[in-house]
C-alpha positions in Angstrom: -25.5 -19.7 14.3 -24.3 -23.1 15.5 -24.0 -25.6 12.7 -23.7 -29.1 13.6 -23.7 -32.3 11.1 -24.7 -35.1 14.2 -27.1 -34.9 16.9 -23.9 -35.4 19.8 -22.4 -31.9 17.9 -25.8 -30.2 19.8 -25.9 -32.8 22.7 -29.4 -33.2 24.6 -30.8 -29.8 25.8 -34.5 -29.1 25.7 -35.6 -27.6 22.2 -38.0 -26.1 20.1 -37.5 -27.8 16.3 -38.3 -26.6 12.9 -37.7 -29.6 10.5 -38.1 -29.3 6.8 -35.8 -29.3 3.6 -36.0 -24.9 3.8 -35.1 -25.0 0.1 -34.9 -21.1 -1.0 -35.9 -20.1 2.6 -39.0 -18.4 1.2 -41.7 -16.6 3.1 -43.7 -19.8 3.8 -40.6 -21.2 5.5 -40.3 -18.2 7.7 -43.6 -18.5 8.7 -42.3 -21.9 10.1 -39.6 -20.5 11.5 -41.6 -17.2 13.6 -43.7 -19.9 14.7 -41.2 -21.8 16.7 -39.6 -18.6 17.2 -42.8 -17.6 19.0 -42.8 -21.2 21.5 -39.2 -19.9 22.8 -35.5 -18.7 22.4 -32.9 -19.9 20.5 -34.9 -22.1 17.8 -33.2 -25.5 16.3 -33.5 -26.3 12.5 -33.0 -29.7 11.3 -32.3 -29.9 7.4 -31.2 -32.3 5.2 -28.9 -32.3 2.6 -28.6 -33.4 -0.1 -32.2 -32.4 -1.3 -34.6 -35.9 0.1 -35.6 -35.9 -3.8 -32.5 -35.6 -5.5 -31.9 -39.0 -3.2 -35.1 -40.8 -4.1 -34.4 -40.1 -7.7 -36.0 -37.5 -8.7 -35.0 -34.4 -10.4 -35.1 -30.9 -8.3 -33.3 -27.8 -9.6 -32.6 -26.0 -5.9 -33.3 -22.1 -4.9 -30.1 -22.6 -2.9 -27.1 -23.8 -1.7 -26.4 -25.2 1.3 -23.9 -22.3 2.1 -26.9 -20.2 1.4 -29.7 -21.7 2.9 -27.8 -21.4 6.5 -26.8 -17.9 5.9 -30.4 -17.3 5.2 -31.3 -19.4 8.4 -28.8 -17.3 10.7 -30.5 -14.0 9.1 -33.9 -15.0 10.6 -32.5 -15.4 13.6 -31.9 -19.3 14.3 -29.8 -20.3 17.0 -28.8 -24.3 16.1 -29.3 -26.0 12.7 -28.5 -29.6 12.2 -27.7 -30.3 9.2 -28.8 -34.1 8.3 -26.9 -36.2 5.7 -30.4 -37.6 3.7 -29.1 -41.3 2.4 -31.2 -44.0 0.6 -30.1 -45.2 4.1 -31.9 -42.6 6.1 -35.0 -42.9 3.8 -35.7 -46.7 4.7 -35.6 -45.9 8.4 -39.5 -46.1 9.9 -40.9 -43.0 11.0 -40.6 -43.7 14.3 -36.8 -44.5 14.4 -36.0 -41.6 12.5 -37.6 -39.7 15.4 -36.2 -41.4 18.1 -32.3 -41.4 16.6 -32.0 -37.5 15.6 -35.5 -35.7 17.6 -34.8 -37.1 21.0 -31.8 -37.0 21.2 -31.1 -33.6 20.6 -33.3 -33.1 23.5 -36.8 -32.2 21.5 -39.0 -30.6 23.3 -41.5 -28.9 20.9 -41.7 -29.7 16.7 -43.2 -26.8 14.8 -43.6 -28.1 11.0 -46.0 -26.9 7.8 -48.9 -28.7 8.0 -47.7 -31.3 4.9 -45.2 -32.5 6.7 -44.3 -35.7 5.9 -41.0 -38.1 7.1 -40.0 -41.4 7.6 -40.2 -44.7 4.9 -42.6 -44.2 2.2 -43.2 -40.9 4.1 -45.5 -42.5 6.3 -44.7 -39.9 9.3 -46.7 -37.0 10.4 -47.3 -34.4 13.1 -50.2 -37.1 14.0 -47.5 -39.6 14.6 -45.1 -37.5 16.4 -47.4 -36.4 18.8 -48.4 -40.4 19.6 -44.2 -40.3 20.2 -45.0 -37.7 22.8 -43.3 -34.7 21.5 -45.4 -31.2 21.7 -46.5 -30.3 18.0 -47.8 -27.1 16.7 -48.3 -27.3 12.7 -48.4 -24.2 10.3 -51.1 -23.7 7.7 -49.7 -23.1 4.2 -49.1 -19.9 2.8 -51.6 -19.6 -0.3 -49.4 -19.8 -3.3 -46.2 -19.8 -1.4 -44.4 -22.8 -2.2 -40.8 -23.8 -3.4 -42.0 -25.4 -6.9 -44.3 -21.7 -7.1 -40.8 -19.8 -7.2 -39.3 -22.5 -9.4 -42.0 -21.9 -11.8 -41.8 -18.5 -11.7 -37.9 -18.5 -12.4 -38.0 -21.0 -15.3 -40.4 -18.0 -16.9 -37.8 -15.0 -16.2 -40.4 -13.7 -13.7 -37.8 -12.7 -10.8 -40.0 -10.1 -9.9 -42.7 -12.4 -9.4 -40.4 -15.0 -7.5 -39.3 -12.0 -5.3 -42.9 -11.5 -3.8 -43.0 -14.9 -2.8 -39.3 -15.7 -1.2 -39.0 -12.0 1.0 -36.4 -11.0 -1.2 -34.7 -10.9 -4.9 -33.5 -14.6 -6.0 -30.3 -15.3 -6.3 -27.3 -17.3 -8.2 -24.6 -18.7 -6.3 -21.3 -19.6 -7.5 -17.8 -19.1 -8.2 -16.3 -16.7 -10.4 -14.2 -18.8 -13.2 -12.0 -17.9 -16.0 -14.5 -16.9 -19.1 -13.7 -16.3 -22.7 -12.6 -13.0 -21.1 -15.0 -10.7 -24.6 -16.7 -8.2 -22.4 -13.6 -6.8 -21.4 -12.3 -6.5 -25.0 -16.1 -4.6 -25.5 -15.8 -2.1 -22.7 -17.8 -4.3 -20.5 -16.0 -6.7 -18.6 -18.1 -9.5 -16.7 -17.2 -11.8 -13.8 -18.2 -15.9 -15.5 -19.8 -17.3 -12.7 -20.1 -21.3 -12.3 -23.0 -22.5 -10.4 -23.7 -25.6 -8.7 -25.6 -28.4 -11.7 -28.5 -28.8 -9.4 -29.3 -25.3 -9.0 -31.9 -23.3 -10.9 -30.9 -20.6 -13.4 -33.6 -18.7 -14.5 -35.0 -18.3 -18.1 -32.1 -17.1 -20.6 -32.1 -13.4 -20.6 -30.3 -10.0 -19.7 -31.0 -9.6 -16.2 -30.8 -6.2 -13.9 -29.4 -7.2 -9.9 -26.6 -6.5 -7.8 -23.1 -8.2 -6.5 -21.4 -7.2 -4.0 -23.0 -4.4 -3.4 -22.8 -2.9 -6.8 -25.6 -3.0 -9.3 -24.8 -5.6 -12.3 -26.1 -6.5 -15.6 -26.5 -10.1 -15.7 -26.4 -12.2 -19.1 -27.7 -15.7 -19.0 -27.5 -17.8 -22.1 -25.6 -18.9 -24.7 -24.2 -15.8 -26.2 -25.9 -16.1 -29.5 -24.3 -13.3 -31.1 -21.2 -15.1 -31.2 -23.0 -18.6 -31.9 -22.2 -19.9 -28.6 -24.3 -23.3 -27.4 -23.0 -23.1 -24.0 -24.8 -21.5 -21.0 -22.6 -18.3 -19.4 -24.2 -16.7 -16.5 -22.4 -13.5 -16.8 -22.7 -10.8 -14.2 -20.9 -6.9 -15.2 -20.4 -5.1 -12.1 -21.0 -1.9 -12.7 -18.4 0.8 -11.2 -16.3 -2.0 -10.0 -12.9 -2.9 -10.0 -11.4 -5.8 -9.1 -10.0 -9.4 -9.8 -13.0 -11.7 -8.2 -11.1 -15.2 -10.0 -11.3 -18.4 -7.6 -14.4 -15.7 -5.3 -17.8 -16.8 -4.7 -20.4 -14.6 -5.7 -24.0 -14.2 -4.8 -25.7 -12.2 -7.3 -29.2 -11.0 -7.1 -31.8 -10.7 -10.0 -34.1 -7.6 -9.7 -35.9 -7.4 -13.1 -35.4 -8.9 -16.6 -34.6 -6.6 -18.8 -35.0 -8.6 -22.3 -34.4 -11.5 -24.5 -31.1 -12.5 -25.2 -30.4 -12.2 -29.4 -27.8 -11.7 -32.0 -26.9 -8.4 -33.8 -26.1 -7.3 -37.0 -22.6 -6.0 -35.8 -20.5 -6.1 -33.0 -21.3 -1.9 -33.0 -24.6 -2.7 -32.4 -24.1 -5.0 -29.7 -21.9 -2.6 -27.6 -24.8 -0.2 -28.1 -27.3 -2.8 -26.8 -25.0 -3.4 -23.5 -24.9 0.1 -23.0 -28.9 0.5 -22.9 -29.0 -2.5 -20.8 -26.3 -0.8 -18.1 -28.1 2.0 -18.2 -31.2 0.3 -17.3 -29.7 -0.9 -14.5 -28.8 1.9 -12.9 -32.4 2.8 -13.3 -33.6 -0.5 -12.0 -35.1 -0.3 -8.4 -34.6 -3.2 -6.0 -38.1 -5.2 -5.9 -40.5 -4.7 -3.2 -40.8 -7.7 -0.8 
């Protein structure tokens, strides 16, 4: 997949467009996307980054990267995306301008959007407005119940099975693997510390069951309270893996909560705990999606 970051990276050709922020690329997004899919080859997103929210001042805990969100793009089959830098700039422009500097001239032929689209100052643009503009429109119902702030919901409770159903596949954290307090090796268990992006959602506090790299991994999220910590780990073990993964990014996936995070009465305890929780996760089963 072609990334670009202005419209002259693409150049004027004549496109089918699927505009939208595509936060988590969940099944309502792809229903956008088979849509335009459907009106011809080789499909243009245009996406903005950062998140048109976090701009405007509000707070928004994202499903995804950036990094992500175009490998998730390129894995249902987009051709172009153009990424769009979203600036308190860009959120003054009029509707109409902001169609005419980054839709024409990219060449658009056809806009396929969900049907509460909105762009444009104040957000006063709409498919209505694009098609006065004289671009072909096709809008996409909603999905019932399928909505970012659905799976954001769902993830604050620990319900990753839940938000599963809802994205097309198991959510994800995304980060970089950072020097930890380095304990779970000392226990038998060593774990990977992963930092993650501030803006993007971790779920409810928890041992997790997922997979890494192609390995199944028991995840801890929290703050360690058996050793009193107060600040949050995310903590995947890899199990049957060996490796240095320092400096790596990692994209773990979270299959099923296993249970609360707690402290115990001894360290021997503890160690007995982990070793439930790995076994667990070898029984765990990838959720249906």
């Amino acid at each position: 997949m072609k990334v670009a970051h202005r419209p002259d990276e693409l150049g004027e050709a004549e496109r089918v467009v699927a505009i939208g922020s595509f936060d988590g690329v969940h099944k309502g997004h792809r229903r956008v996307l088979e849509a335009a899919q459907a009106e011809g080859s080789g499909v243009t997103v245009v996406t903005f980054w950062p998140h048109p929210r976090l701009v405007l001042g509000n707070r928004v805990e994202l499903l995804s990267t950036l990094e992500r969100r175009l490998e998730l793009l390129a894995e249902a089959g987009v051709a172009e995306t153009l990424v769009v830098e979203f600036t308190p700039d860009l959120a003054e422009h009029e509707p109409a301008e902001f169609a005419e500097s980054l839709l024409r001239r990219i060449g658009t032929r056809m806009i396929v959007v969900g049907e509460n689209f909105r762009f444009g100052r104040a957000a006063a643009g709409n498919p209505a407005l694009l098609e006065r503009l004289g671009f072909e429109v096709r809008t996409v119902p909603l999905a019932d119940g399928i909505s970012s702030s659905q799976v954001r919901a769902l993830l604050r409770d620990g319900d990753v099975g839940g938000a599963a159903q809802l994205l097309g596949r198991p959510p994800e954290l995304d980060g970089t693997v950072v020097l930890g307090s380095q304990r779970g090796g000392t226990l038998g268990y060593p774990t990977a510390n992963l930092a993650v992006a501030p803006d993007l959602l971790v779920p409810a506090y928890g041992i997790y069951a997922g997979s890494a790299l192609g390995h199944r991994a028991a995840i801890s999220i929290g703050v360690n309270p058996h050793y009193g910590g107060g600040e949050r780990r995310i903590e995947p073990h890899l199990l049957d893996f060996e490796g240095d993964l320092y400096g790596d990014r990692l994209v773990v996936e979270l299959w099923r909560r296993l249970r609360d995070e707690r402290a115990f009465g001894s360290e021997a305890e503890l160690v007995a705990q982990i070793a439930r929780d790995v076994e667990e996760t070898r029984q765990t089963r990838r959720p249906p999606v």
